[in-house]
C-alpha positions in Angstrom: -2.0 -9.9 1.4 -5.1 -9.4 4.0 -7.7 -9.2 1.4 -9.8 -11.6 2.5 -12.7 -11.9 0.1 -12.1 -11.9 -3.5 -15.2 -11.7 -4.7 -16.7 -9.0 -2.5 -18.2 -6.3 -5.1 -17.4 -3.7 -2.7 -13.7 -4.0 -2.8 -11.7 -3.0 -5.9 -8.1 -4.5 -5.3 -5.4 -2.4 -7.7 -1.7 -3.5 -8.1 0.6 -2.4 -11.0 1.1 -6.2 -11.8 -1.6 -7.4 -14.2 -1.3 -11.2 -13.7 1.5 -12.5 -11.1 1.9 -16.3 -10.5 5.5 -17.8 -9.0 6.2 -20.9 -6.7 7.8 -19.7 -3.7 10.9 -21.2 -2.1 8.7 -24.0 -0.3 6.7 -24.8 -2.8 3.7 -22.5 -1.9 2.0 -20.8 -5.0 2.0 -17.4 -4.9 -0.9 -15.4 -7.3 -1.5 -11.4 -7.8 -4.7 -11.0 -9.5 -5.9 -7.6 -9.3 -8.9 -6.5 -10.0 -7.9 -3.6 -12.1 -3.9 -3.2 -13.2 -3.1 0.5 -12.0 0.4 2.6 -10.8 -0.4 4.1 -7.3 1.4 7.1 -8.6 -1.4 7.5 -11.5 -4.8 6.5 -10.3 -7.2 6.0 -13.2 -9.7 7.6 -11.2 -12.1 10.6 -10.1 -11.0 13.1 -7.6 -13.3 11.5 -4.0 -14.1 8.3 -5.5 -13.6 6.0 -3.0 -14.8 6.5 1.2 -11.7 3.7 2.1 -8.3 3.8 0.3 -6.2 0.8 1.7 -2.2 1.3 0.7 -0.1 -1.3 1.3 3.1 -0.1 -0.5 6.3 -1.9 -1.2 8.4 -1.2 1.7 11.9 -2.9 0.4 15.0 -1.3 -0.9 17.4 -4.3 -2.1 17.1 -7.7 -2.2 15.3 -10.4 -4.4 13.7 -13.4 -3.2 10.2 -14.2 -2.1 9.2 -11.4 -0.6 10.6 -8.9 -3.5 8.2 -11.1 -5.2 5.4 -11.1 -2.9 5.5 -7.1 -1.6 7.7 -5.6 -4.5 10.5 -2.9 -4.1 10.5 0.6 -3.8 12.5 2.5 -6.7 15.9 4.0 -6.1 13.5 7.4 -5.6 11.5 6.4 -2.8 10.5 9.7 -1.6 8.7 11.4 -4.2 7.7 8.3 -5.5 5.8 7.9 -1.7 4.9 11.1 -1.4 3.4 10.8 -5.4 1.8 7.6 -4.1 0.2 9.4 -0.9 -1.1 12.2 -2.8 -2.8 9.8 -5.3 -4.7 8.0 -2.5 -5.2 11.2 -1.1 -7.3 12.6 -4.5 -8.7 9.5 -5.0 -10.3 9.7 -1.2 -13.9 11.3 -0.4 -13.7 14.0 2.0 -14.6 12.6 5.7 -12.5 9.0 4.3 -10.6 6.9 5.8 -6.8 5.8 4.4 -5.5 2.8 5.9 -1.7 2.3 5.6 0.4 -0.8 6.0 4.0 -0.3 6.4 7.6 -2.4 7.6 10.2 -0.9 8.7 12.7 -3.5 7.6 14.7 -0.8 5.1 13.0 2.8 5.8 11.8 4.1 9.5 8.3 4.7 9.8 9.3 8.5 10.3 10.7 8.9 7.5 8.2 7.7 5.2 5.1 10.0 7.0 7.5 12.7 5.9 6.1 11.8 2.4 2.1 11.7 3.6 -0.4 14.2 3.1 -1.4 14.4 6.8 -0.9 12.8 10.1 -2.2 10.0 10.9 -5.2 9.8 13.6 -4.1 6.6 15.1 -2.4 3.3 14.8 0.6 1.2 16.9 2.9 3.1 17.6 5.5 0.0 18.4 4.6 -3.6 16.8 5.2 -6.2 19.2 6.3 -9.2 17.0 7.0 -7.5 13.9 8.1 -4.0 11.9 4.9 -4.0 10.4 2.6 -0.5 11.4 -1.0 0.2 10.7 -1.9 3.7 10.7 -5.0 5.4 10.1 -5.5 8.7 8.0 -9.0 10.6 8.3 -9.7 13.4 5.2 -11.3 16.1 6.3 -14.7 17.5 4.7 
């Protein structure tokens, strides 16, 4: 949702939906066009591929609606399927990289999903002011 420029050659934007298109609830039209159709828990790619690894995971239980639709949901097995999703960003990081995550807290605590994470984060807010939303910052050592 904060990918700003499409058509930058130096981003590769992957999402497991191929081609997404819905009309939202007030008539807005929502579109998921990735660049490359791929399961975060299977990355189709080298070990140190990539010096920035943004992962901005599902972060919903239940529900349905518009933003199931817009963010997905996390499966019933949530915790190995983070930690398999953290690991695969992981790989797929160069050493001395940089992993950006985006997570709510409207279903699972923060602490519960760095549980799941390869490392600790080096920094990020440790208490949104307007939202549930973090941004944390990973660094991957050489």
């Amino acid at each position: 949702m904060f990918y700003f420029d499409h058509e930058n050659p130096q981003v590769l934007f992957c999402d497991i939906r191929e081609d997404f298109a819905k009309t939202l609830c007030d008539g807005r039209s929502f579109k998921v066009k990735p660049d490359m159709a791929a399961d975060v828990t299977e990355l189709p790619f080298d070990a140190g591929t990539f010096p920035l690894v943004i992962f901005d995971s599902p972060h919903l239980l239940r529900g349905s609606g518009w933003m199931v639709d817009k963010y997905g949901k996390l499966p019933k097995d949530w915790r190995e399927w983070m930690t398999r999703a953290f690991s695969e960003c992981w790989r797929v990081l160069r050493p001395a990289g940089t992993l950006v995550f985006k997570w709510n807290e409207c279903h699972v605590a923060l602490s519960e999903i760095l549980k799941c994470a390869p490392a600790k984060p080096v920094c990020g807010n440790r208490k949104p002011t307007n939202s549930k939303t973090h941004w944390l910052l990973f660094f991957k050592p050489e």
